[in-house]
C-alpha positions as CSV (number, residue, x, y, z in Angstrom):
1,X,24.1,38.9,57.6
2,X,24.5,35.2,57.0
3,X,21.4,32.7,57.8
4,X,19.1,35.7,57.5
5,X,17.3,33.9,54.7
6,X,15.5,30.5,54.8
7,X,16.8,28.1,52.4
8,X,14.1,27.4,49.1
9,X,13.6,23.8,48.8
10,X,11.2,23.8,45.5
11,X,13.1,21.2,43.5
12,X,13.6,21.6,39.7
13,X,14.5,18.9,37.6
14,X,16.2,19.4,33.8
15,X,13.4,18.0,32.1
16,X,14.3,13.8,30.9
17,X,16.8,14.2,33.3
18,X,19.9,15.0,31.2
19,X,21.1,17.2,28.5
20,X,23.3,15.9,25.8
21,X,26.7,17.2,26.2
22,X,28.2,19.0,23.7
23,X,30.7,17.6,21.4
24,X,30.2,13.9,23.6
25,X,30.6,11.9,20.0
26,X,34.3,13.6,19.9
27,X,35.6,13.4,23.5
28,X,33.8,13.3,26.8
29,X,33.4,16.6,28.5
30,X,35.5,17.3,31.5
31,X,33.8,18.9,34.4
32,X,36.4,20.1,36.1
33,X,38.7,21.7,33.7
34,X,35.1,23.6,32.0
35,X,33.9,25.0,35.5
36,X,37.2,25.2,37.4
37,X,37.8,28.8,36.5
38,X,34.4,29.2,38.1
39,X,35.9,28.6,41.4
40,X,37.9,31.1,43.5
41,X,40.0,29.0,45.7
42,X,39.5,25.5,47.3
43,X,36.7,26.4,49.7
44,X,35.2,29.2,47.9
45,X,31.4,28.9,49.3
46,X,29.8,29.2,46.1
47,X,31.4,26.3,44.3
48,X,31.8,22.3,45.8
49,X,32.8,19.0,44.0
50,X,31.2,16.4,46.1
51,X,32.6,12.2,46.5
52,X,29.9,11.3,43.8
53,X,31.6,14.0,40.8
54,X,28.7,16.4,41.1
55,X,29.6,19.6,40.7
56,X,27.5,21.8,42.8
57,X,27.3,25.5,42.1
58,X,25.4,28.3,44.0
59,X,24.9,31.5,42.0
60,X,22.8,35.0,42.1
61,X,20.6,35.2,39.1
62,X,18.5,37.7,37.8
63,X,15.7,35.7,39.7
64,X,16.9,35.2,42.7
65,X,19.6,32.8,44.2
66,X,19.6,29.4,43.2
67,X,21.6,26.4,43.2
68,X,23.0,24.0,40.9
69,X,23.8,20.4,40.6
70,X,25.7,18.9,37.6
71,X,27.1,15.5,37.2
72,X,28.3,12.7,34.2
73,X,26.1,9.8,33.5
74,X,27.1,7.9,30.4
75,X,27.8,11.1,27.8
76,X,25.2,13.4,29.4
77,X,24.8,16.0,31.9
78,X,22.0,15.5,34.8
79,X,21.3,18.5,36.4
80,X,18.6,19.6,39.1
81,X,18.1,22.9,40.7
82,X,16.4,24.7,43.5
83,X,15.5,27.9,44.6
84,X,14.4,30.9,42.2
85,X,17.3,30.8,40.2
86,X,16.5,27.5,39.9
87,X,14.8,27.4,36.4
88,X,17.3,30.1,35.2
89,X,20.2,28.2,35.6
90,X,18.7,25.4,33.9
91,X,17.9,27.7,30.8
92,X,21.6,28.4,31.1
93,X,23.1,24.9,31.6
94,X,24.2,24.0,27.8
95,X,26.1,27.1,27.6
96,X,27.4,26.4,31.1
97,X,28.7,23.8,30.2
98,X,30.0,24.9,26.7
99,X,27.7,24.1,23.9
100,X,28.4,27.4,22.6
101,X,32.2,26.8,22.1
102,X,34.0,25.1,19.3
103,X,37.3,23.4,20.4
104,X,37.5,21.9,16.9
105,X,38.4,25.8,15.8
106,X,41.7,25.6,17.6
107,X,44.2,24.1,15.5
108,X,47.5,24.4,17.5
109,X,50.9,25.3,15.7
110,X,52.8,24.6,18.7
111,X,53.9,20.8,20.2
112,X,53.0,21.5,23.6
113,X,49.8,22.8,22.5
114,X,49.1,20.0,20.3
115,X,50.1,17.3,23.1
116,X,48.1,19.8,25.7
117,X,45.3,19.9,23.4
118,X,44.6,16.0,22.6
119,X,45.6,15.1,26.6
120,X,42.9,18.0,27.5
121,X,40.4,16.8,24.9
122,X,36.9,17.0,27.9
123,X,37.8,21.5,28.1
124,X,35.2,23.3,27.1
125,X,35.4,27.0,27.8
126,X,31.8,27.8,29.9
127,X,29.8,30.7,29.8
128,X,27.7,31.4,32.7
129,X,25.8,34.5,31.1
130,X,26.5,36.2,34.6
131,X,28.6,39.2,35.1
132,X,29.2,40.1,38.4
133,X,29.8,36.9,39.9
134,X,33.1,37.1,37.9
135,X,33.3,40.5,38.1
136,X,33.6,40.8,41.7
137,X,36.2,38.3,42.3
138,X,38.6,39.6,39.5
139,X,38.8,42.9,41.0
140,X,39.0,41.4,44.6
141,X,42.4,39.8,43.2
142,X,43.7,43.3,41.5
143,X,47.4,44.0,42.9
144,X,47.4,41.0,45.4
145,X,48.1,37.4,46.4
146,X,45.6,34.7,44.5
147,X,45.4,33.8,47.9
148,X,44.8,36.9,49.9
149,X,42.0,37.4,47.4
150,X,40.3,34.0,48.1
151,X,39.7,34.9,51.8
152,X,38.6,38.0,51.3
153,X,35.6,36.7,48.5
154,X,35.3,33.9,50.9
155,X,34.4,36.0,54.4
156,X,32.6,38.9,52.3
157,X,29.7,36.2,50.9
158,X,29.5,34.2,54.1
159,X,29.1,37.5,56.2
160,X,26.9,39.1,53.5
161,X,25.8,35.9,51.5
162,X,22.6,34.1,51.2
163,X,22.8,30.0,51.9
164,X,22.4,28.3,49.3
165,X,19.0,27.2,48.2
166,X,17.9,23.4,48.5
167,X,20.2,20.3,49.8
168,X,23.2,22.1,49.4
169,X,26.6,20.7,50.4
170,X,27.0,22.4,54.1
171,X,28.6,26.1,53.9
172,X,27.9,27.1,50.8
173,X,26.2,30.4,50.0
174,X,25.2,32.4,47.0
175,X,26.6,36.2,46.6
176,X,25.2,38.9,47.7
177,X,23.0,40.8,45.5
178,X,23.9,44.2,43.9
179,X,22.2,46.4,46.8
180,X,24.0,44.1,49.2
181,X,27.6,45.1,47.6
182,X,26.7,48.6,47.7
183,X,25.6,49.1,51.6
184,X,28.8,47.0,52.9
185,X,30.1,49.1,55.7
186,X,33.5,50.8,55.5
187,X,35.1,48.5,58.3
188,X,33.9,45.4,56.8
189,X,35.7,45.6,53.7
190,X,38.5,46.8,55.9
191,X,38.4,43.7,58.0
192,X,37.8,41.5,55.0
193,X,41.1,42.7,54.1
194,X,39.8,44.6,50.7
195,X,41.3,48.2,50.4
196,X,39.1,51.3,49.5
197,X,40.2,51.8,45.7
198,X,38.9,47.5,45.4
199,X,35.9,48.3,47.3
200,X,35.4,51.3,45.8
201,X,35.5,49.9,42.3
202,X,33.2,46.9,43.6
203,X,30.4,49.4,44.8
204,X,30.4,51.4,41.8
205,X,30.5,48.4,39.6
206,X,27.1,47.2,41.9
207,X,25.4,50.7,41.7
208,X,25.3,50.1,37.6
209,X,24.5,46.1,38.4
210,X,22.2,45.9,35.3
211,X,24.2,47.9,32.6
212,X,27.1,45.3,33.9
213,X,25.2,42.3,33.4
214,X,23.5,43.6,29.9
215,X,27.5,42.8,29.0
216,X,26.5,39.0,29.0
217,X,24.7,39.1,25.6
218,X,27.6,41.8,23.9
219,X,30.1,40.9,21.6
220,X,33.1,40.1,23.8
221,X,35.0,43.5,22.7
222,X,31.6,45.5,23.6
223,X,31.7,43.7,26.9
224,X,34.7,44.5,28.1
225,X,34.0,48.1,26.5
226,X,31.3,48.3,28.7
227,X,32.9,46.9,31.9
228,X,35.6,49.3,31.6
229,X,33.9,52.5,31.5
230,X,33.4,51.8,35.3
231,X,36.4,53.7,37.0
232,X,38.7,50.9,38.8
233,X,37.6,48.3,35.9
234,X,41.1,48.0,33.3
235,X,41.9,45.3,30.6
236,X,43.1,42.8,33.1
237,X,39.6,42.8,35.1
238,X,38.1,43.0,32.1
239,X,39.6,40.1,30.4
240,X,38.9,37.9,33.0
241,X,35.3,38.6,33.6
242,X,33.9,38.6,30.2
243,X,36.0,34.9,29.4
244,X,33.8,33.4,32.5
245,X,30.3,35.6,31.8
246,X,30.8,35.1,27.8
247,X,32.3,32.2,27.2
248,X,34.7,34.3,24.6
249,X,37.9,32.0,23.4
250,X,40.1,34.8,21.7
251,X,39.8,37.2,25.4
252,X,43.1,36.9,26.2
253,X,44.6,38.2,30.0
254,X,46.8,41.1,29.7
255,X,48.2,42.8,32.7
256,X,48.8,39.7,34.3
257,X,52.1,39.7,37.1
258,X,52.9,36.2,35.5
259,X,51.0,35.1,32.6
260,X,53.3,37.0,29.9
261,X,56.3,34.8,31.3
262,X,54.8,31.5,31.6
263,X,53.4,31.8,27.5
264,X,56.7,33.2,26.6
265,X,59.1,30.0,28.6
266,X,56.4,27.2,27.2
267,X,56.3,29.3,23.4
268,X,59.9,30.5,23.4
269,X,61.9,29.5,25.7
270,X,61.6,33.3,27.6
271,X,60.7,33.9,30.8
272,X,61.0,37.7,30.1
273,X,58.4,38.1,27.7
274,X,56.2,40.6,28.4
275,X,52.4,41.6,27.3
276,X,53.9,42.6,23.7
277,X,56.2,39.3,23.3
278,X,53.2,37.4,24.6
279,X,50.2,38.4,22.6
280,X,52.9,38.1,19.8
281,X,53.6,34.6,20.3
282,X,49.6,34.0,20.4
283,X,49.0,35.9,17.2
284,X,48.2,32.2,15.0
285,X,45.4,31.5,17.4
286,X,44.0,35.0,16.8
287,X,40.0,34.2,17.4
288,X,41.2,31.5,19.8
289,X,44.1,33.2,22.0
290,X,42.6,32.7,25.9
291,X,42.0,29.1,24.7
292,X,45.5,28.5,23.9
293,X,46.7,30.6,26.9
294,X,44.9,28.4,29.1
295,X,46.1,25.6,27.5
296,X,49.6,26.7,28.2
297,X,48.7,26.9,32.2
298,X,47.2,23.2,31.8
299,X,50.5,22.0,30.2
300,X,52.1,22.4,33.4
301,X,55.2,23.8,32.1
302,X,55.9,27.0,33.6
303,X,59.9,28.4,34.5
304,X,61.5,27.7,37.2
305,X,60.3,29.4,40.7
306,X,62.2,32.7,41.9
307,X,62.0,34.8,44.7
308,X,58.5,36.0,45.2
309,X,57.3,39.2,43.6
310,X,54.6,40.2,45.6
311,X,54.3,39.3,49.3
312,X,51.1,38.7,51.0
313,X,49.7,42.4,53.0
314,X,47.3,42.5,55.2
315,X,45.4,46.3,55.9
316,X,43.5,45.3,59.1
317,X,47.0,46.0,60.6
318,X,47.0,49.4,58.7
């Protein structure tokens, strides 16, 4: 239950105080558009931008929880940690912040994606070298509203969650751990509005915690190889774990309600397109395809709204 741990507050402190941040000499890095996939709706618990621009994070390491805080000063990164994760995510931080990735590799063949790409100039795409904190919340949001999905991470690590090491912002928490996800009872998940076949997918994933996060250090393709041998894991879940856990530019989204149709009206002109039409139209960025996909959602130009497709549920009332 929530507050059933005490809060760490041994303090670790990136050592000088900063880390050079990659690619600074070409264009400042952007906080927010290289961590904002990291964060599952505006008050998920495990993610807060504070007044200052710090980007706080509060994650479930191998070690133990531990929290994160990042901010700009002057082309670098300062960055201090706490709790037993601390250390861990501090080993992490240059790939967190995307020292592994090479935006210079993209060379767009499209206007919008040329514009997109010199407005957007700070994105770097982050690897967190963490599985199931992706994992978890991409299946939570298999076959329902983004929204519906936010709550239902958002109650599960409060109610289950441990608060977040050291000076935290107020209410945030780190994840459960694996053994955590796998004794959740029945009626919980029910309440938290997460039907059996997500729950069930989210326990078995747990169960096999360790063969899930070895998928960190894969080749993207063995990754998602890996993460879909677990029944309940497909190509869309997939997709969107390994581009957070891996950092991986060319793991494209397929299976997405809307995706196809907002690459195919910024591409083509057609709302219609499907998986096919859309991986077709992101064939020249082959090695780079989920970078120009996102690049595409950070345009801004999607087609015009129609009726809702999918209406929120809610099971408690089941």
């Amino acid at each position: 239950m929530a507050g059933r741990f005490p809060p760490e507050t041994t303090r670790i402190t990136v050592r000088g105080g900063h880390v050079p941040v990659p690619g600074a000499e070409a264009a400042p890095l952007d906080l927010g558009l290289t961590l904002g996939p990291l964060r599952r709706g505006p008050a998920d618990p495990t993610f807060r931008v504070t007044p200052d621009g710090s980007v706080w994070r509060a994650s479930r390491t191998p070690d133990g929880a531990g929290t994160l805080r990042v901010r700009l000063d002057a082309g670098a990164a300062s960055a201090e940690a706490w709790g037993p994760g601390g250390p861990w995510l501090l080993d992490r931080l240059p790939g967190l912040l995307g020292a592994e990735d090479d935006p210079a590799a993209f060379v767009p063949r499209h206007r919008l994606l040329a514009a997109t790409h010199r407005a957007r100039r700070g994105l770097r795409l982050t690897r967190t070298g963490l599985v199931l904190e992706s994992l978890i919340p991409s299946v939570l949001e298999q076959k329902v509203t983004t929204d519906e999905a936010y709550r239902s991470w958002r109650t599960l690590v409060r109610k289950y969650g441990e608060p977040a090491p050291g000076p935290a912002p107020e209410g945030m928490y780190a994840m459960p751990d694996a053994r955590t996800w796998t004794r959740i009872p029945s009626w919980e998940w029910h309440r938290a509005n997460v039907d059996g076949s997500r729950s069930a997918t989210i326990v078995r994933a747990a169960r096999v915690a360790h063969r899930m996060e070895e998928a960190a250090a894969m080749d993207p393709a063995a990754a998602r190889a890996r993460l879909e041998l677990v029944p309940g894991i497909g190509p869309w879940t997939s997709a969107e774990t390994i581009q957070r856990s891996n950092g991986a530019p060319d793991e494209v989204t397929t299976g997405d309600l809307h995706l196809p149709g907002i690459v195919g009206w910024a591409l083509a002109g057609d709302r219609t397109a499907d998986d096919a039409a859309m991986l077709e139209l992101l064939a020249p960025y082959a090695g780079q395809r989920h970078r120009a996909a996102r690049l595409v959602l950070l345009s801004g130009r999607v087609p015009p709204r129609r009726a809702p497709r999918m209406t929120p549920g809610d099971i408690t009332r089941l």
